[in-house]
CHARMM internal coordinates of N, CA and C (Angstrom, degrees):
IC EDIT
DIST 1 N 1 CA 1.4502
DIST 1 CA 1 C 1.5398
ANGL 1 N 1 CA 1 C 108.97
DIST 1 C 2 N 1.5692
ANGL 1 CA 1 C 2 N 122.37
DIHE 1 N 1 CA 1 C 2 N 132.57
DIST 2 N 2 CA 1.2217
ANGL 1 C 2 N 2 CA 98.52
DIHE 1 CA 1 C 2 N 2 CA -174.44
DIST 2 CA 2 C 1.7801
ANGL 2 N 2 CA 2 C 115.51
DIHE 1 C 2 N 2 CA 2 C -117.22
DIST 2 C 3 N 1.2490
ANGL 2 CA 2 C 3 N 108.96
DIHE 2 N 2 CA 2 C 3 N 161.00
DIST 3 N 3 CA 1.3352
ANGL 2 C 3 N 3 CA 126.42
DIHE 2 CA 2 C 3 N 3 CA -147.71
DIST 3 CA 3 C 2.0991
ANGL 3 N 3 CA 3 C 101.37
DIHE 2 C 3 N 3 CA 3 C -50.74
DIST 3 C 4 N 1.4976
ANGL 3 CA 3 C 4 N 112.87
DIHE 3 N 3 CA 3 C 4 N 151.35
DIST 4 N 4 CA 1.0934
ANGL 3 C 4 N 4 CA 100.92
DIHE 3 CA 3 C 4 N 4 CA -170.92
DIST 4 CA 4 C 1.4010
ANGL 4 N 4 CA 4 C 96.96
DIHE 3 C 4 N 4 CA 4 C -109.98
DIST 4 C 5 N 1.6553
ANGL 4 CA 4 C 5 N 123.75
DIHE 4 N 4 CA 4 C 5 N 154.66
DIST 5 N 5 CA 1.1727
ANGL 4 C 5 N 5 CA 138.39
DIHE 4 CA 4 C 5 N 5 CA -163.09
DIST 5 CA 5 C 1.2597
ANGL 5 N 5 CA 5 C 106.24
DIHE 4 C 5 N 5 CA 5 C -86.09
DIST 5 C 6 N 1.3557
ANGL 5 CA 5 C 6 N 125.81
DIHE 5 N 5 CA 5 C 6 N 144.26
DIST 6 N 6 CA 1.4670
ANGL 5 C 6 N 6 CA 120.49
DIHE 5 CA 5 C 6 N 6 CA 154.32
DIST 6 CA 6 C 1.3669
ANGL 6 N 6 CA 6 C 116.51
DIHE 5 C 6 N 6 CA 6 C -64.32
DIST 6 C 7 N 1.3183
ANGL 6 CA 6 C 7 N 129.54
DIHE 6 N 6 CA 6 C 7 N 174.23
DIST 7 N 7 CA 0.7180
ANGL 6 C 7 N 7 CA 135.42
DIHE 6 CA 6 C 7 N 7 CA 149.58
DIST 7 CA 7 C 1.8702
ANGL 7 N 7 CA 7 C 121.72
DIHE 6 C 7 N 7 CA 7 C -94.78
DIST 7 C 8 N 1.4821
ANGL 7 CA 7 C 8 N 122.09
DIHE 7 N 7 CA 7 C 8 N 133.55
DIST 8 N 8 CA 1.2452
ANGL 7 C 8 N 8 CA 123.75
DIHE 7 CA 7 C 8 N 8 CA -159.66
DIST 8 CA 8 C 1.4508
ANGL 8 N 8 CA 8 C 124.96
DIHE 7 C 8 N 8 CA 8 C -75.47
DIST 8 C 9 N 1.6779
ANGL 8 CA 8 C 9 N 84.90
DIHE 8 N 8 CA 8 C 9 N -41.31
DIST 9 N 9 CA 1.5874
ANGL 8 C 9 N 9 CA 93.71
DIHE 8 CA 8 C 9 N 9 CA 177.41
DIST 9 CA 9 C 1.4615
ANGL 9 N 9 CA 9 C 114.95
DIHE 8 C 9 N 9 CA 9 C -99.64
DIST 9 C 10 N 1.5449
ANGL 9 CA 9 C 10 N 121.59
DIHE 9 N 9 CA 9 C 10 N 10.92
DIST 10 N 10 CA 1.7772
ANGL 9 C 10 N 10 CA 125.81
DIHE 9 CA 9 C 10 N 10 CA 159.19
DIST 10 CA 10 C 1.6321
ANGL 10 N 10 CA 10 C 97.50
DIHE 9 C 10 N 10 CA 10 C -77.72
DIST 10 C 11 N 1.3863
ANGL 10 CA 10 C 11 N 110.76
DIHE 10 N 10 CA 10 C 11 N -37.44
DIST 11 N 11 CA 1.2209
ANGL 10 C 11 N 11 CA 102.77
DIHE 10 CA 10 C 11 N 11 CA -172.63
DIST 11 CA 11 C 1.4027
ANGL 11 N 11 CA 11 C 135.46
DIHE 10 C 11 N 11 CA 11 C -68.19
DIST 11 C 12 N 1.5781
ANGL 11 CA 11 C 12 N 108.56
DIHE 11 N 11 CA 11 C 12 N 0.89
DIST 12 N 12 CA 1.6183
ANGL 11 C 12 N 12 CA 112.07
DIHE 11 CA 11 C 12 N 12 CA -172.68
DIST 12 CA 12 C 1.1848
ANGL 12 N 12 CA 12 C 102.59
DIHE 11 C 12 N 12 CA 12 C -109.47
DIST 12 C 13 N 2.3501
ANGL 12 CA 12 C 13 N 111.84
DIHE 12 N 12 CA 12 C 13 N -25.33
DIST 13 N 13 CA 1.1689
ANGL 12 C 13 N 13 CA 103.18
DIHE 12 CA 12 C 13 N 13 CA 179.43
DIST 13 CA 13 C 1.2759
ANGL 13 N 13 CA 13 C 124.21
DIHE 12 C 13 N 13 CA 13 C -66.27
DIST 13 C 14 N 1.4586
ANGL 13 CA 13 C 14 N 117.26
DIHE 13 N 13 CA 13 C 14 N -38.75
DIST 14 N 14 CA 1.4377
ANGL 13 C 14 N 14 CA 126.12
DIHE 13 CA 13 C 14 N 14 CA -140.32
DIST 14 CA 14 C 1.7792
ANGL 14 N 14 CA 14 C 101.18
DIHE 13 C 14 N 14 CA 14 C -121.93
DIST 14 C 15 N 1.2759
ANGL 14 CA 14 C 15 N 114.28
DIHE 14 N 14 CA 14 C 15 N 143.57
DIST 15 N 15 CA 1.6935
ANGL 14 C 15 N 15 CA 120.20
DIHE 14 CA 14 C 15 N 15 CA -173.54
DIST 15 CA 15 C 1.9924
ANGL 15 N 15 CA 15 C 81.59
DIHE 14 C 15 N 15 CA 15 C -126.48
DIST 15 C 16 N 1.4885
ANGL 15 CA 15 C 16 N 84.80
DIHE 15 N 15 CA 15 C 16 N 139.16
DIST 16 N 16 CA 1.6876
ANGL 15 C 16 N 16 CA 109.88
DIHE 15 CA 15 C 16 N 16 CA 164.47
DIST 16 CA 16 C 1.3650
ANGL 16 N 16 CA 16 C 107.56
DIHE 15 C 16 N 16 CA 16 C -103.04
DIST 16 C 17 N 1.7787
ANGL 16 CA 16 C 17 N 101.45
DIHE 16 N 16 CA 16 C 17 N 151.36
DIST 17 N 17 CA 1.7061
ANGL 16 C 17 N 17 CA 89.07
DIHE 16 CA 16 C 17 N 17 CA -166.86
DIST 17 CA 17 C 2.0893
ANGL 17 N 17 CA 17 C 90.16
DIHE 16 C 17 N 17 CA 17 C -106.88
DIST 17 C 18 N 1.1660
ANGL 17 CA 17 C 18 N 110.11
DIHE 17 N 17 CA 17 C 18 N 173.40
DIST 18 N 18 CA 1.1493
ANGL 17 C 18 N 18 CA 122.59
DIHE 17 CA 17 C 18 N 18 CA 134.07
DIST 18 CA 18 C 1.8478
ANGL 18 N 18 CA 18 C 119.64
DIHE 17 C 18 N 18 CA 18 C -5.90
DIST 18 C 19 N 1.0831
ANGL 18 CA 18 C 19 N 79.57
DIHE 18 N 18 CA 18 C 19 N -57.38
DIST 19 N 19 CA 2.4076
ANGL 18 C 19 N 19 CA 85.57
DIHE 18 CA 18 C 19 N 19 CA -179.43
DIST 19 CA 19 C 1.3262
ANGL 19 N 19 CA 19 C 105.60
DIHE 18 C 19 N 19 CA 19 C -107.15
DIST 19 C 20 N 1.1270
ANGL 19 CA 19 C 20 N 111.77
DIHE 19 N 19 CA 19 C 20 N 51.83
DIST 20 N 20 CA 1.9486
ANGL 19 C 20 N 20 CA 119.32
DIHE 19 CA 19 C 20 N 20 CA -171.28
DIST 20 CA 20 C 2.1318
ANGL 20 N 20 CA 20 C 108.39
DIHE 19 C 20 N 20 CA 20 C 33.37
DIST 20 C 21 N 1.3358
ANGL 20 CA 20 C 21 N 139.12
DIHE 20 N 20 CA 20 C 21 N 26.24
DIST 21 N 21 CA 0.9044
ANGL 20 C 21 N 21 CA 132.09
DIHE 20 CA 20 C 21 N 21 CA 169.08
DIST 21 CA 21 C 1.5239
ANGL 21 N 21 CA 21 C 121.73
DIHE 20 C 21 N 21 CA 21 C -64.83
DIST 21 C 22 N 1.0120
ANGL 21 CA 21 C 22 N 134.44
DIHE 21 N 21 CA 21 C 22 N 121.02
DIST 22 N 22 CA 1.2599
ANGL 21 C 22 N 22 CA 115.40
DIHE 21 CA 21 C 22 N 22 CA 167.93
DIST 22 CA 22 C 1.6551
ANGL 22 N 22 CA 22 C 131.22
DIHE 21 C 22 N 22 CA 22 C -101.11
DIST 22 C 23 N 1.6968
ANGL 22 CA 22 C 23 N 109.54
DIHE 22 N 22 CA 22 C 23 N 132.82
DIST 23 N 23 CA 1.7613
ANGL 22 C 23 N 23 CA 103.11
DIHE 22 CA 22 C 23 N 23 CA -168.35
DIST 23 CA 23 C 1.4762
ANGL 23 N 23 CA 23 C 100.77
DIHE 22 C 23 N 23 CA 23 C -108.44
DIST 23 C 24 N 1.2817
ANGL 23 CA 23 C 24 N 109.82
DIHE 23 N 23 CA 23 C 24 N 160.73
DIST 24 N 24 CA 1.1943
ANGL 23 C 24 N 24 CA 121.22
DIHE 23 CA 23 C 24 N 24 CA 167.73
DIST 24 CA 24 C 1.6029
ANGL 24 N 24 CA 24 C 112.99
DIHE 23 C 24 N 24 CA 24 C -142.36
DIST 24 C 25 N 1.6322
ANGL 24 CA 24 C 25 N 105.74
DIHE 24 N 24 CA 24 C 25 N 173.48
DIST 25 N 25 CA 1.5514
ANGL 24 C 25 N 25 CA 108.66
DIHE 24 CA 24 C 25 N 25 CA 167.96
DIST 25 CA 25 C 0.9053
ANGL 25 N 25 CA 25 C 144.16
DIHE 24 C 25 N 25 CA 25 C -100.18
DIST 25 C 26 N 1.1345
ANGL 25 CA 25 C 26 N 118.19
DIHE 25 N 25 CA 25 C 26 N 155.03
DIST 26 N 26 CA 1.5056
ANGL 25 C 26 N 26 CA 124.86
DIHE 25 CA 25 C 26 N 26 CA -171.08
DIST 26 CA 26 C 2.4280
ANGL 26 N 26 CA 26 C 116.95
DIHE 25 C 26 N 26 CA 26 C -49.53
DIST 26 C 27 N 1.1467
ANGL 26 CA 26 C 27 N 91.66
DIHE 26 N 26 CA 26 C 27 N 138.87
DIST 27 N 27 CA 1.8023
ANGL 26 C 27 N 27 CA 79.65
DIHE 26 CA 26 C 27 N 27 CA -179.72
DIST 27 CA 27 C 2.0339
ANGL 27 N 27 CA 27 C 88.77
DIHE 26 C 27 N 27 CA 27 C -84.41
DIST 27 C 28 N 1.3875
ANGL 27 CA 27 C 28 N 90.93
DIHE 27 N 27 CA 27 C 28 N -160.01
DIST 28 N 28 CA 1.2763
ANGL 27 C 28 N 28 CA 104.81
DIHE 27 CA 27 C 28 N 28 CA -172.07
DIST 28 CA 28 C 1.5246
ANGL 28 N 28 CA 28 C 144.53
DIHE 27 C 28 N 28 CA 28 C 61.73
DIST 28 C 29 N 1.6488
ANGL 28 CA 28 C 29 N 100.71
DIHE 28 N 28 CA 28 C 29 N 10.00
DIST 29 N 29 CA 1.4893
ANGL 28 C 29 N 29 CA 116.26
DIHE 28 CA 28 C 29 N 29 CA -153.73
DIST 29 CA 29 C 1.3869
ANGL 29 N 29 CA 29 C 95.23
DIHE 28 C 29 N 29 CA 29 C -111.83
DIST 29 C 30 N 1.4066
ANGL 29 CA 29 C 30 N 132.25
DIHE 29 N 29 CA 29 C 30 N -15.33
DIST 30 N 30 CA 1.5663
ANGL 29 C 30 N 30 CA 126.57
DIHE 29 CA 29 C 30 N 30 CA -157.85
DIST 30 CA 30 C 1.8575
ANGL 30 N 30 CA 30 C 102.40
DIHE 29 C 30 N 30 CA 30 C -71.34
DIST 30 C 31 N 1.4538
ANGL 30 CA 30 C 31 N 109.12
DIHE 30 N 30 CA 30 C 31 N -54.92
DIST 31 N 31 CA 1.5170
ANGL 30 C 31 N 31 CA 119.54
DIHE 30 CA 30 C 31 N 31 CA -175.13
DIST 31 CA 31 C 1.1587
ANGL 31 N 31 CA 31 C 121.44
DIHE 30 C 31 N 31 CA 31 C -134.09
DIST 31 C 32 N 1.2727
ANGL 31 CA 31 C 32 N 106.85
DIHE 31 N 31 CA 31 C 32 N -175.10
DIST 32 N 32 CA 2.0227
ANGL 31 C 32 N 32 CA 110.30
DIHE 31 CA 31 C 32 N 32 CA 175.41
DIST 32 CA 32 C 1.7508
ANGL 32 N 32 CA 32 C 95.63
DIHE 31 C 32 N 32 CA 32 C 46.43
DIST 32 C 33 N 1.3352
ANGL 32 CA 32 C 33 N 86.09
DIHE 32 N 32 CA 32 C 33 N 68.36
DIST 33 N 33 CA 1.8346
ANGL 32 C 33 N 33 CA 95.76
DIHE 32 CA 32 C 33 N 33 CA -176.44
DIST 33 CA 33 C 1.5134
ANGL 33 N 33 CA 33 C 88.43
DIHE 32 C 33 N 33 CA 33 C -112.16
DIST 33 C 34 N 1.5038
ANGL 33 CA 33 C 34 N 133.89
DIHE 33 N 33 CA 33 C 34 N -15.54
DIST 34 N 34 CA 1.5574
ANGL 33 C 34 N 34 CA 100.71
DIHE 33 CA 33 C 34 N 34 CA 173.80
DIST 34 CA 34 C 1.5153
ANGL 34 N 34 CA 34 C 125.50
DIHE 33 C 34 N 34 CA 34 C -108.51
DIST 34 C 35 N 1.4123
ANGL 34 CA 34 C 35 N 108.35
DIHE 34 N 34 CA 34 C 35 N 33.57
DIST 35 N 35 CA 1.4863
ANGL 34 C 35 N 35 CA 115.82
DIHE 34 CA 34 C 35 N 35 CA 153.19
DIST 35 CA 35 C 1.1921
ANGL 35 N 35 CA 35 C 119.22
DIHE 34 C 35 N 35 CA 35 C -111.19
DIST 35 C 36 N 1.7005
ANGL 35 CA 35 C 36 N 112.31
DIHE 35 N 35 CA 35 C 36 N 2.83
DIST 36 N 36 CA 1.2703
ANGL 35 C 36 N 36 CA 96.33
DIHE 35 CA 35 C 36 N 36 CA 145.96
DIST 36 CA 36 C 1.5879
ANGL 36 N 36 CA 36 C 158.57
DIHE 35 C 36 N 36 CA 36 C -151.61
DIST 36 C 37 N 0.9058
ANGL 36 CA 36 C 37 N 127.79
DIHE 36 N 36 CA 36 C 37 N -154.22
DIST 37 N 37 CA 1.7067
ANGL 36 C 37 N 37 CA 106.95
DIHE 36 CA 36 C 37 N 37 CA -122.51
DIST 37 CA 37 C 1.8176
ANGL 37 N 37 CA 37 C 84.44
DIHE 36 C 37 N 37 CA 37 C -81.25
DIST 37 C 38 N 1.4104
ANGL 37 CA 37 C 38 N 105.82
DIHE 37 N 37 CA 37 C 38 N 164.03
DIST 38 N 38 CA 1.6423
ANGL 37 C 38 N 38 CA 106.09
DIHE 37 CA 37 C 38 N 38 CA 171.97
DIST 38 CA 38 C 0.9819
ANGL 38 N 38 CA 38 C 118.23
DIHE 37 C 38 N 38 CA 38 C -78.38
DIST 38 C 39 N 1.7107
ANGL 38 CA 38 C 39 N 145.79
DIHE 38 N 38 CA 38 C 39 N 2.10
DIST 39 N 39 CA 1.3826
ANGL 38 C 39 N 39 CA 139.98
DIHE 38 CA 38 C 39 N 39 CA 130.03
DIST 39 CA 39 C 1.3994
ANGL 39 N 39 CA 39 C 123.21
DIHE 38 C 39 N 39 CA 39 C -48.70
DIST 39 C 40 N 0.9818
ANGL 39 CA 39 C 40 N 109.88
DIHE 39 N 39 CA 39 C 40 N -47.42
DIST 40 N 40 CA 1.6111
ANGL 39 C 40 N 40 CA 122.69
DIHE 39 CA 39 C 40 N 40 CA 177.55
DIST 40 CA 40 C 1.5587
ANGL 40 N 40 CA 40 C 111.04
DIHE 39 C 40 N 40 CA 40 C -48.79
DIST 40 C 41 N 1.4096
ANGL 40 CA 40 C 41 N 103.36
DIHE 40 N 40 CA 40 C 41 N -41.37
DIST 41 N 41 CA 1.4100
ANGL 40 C 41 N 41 CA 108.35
DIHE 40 CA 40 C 41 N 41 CA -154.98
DIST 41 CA 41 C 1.7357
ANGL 41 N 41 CA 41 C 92.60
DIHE 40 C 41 N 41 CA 41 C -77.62
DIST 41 C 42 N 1.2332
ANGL 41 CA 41 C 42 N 114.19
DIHE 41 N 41 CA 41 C 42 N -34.92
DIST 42 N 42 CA 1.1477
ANGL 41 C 42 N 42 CA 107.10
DIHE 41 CA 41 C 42 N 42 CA -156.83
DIST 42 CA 42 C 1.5106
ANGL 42 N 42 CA 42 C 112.75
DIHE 41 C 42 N 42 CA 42 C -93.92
DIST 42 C 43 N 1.3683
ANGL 42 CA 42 C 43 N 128.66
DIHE 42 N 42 CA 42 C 43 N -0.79
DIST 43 N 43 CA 1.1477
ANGL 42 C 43 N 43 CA 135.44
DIHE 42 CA 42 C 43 N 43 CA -179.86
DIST 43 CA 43 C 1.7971
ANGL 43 N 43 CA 43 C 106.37
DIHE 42 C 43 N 43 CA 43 C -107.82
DIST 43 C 44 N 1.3718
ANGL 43 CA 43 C 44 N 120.25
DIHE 43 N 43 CA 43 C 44 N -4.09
DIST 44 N 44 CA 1.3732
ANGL 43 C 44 N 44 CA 143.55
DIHE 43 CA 43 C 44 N 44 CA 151.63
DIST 44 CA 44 C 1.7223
ANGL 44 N 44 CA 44 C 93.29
DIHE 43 C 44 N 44 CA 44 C -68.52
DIST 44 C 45 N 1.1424
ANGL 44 CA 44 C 45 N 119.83
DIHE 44 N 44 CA 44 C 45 N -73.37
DIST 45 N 45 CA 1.3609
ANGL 44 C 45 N 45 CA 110.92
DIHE 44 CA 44 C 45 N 45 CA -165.36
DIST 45 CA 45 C 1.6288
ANGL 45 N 45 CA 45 C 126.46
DIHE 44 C 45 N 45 CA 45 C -64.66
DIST 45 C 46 N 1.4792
ANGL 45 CA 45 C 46 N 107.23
DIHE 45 N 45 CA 45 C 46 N 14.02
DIST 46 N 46 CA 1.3349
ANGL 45 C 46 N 46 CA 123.54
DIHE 45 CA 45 C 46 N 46 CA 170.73
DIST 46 CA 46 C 1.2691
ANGL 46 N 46 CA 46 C 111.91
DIHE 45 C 46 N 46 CA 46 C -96.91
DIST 46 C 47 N 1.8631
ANGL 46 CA 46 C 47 N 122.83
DIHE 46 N 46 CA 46 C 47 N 149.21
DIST 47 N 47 CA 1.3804
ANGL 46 C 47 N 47 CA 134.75
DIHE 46 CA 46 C 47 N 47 CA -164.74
DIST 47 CA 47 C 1.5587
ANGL 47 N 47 CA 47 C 91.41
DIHE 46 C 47 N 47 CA 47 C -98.09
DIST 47 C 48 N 1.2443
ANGL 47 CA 47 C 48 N 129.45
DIHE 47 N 47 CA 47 C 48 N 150.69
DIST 48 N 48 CA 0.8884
ANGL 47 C 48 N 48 CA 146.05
DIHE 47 CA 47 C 48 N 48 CA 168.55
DIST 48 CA 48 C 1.5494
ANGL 48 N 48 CA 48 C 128.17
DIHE 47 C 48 N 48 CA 48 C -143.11
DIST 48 C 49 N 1.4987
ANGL 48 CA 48 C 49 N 124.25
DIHE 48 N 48 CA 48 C 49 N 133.64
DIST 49 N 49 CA 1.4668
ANGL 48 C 49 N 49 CA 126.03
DIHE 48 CA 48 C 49 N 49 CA -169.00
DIST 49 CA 49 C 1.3639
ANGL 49 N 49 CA 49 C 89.32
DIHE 48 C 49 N 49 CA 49 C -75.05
DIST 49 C 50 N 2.1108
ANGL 49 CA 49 C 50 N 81.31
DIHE 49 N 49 CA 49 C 50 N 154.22
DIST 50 N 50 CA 1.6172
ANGL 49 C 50 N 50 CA 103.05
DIHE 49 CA 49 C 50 N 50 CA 174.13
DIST 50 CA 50 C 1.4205
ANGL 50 N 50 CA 50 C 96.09
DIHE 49 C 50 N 50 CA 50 C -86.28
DIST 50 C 51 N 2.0831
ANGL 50 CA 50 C 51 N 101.15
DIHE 50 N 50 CA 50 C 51 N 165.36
DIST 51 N 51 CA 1.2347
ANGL 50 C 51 N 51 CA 126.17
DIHE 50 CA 50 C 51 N 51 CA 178.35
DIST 51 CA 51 C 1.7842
ANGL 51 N 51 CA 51 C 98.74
DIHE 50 C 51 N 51 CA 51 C -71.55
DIST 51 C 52 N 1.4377
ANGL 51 CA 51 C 52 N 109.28
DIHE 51 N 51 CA 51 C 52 N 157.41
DIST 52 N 52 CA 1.6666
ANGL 51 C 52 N 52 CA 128.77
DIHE 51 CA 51 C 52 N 52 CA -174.48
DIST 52 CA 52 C 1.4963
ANGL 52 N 52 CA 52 C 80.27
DIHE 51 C 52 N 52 CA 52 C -59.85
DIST 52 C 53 N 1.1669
ANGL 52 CA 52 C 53 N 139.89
DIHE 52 N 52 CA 52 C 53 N -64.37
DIST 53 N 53 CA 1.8585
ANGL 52 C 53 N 53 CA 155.99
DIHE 52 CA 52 C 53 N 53 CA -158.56
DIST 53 CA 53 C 1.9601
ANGL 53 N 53 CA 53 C 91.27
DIHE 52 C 53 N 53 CA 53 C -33.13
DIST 53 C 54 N 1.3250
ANGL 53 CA 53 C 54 N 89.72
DIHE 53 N 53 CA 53 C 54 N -61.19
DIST 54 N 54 CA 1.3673
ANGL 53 C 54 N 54 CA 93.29
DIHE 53 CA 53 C 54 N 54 CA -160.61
DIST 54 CA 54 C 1.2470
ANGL 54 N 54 CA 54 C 113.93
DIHE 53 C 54 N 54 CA 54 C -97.88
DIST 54 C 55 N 1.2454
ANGL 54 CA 54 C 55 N 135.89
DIHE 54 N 54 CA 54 C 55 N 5.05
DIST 55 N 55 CA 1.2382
ANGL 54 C 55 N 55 CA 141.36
DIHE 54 CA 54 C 55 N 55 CA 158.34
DIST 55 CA 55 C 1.1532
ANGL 55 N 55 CA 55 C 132.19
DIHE 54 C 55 N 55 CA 55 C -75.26
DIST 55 C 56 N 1.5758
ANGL 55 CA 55 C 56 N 121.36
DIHE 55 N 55 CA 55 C 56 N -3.57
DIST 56 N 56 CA 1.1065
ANGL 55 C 56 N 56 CA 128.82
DIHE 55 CA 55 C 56 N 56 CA 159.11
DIST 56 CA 56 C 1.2566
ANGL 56 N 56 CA 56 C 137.05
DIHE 55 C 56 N 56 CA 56 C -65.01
DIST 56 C 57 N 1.2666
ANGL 56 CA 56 C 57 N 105.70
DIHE 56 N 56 CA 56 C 57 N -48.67
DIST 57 N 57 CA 1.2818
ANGL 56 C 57 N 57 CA 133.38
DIHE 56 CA 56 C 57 N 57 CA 144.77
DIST 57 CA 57 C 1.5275
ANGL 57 N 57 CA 57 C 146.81
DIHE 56 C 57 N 57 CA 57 C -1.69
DIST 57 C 58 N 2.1106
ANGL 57 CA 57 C 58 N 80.73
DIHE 57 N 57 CA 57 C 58 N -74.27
DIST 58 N 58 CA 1.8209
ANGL 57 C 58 N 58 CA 121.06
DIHE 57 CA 57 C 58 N 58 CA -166.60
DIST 58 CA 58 C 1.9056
ANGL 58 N 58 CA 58 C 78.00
DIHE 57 C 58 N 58 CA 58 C -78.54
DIST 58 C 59 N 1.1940
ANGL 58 CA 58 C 59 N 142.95
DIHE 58 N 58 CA 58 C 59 N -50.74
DIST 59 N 59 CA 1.5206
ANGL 58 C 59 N 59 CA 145.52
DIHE 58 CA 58 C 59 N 59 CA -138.69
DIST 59 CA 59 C 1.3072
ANGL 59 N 59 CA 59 C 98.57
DIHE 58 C 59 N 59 CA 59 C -96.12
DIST 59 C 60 N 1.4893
ANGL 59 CA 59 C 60 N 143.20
DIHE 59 N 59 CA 59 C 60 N -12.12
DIST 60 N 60 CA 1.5012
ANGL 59 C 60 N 60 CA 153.79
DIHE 59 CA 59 C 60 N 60 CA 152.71
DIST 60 CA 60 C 1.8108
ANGL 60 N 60 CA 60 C 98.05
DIHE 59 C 60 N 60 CA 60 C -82.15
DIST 60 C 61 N 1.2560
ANGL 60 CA 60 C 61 N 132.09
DIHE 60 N 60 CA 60 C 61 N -14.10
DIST 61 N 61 CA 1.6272
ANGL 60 C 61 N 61 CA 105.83
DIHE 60 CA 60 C 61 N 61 CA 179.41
DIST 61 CA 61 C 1.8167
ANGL 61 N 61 CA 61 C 86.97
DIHE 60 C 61 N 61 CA 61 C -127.48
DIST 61 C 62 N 1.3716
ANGL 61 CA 61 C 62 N 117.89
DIHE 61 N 61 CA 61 C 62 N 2.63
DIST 62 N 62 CA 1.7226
ANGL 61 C 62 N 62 CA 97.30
DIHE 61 CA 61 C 62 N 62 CA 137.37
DIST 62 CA 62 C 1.2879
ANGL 62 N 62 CA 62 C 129.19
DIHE 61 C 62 N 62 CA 62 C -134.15
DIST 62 C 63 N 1.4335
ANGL 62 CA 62 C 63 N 120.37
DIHE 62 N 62 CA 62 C 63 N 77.93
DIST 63 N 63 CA 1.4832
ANGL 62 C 63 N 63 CA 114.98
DIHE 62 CA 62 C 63 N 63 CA -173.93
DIST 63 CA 63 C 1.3540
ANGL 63 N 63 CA 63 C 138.64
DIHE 62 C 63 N 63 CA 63 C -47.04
DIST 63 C 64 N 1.6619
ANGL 63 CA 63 C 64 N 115.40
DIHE 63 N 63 CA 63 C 64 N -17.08
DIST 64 N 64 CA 1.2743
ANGL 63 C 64 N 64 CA 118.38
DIHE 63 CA 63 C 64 N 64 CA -178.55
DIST 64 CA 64 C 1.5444
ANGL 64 N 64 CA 64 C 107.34
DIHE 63 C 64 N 64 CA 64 C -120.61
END
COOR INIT
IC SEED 1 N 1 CA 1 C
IC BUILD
């Protein structure tokens, strides 16, 4: 059987934890950063786990 590929660009989005969880980041953070507010910015700059929905998914385009 031969070996299955990662996928390249799941791999930069998404970090696996320790307990197979997977987090990702927030959108909205790249630009048009000065309309908004400095709460905003900073709860954008927090990692957050994916939904069960979509984690099925993210764990078929990174197998290892």
């Amino acid at each position: 059987m031969p070996k299955l590929k990662t996928r390249k660009s799941a791999n930069k989005r998404y970090k696996i934890t320790g307990t197979r969880k997977i987090l990702r980041h927030h959108a909205y953070k790249g630009h048009l950063l000065m309309k908004k507010s400095h709460t905003q910015k900073r709860k954008l700059s927090q990692t957050i786990s994916v939904t069960a929905f979509d984690s099925k998914s993210i764990k078929l385009m990174l197998p290892y």
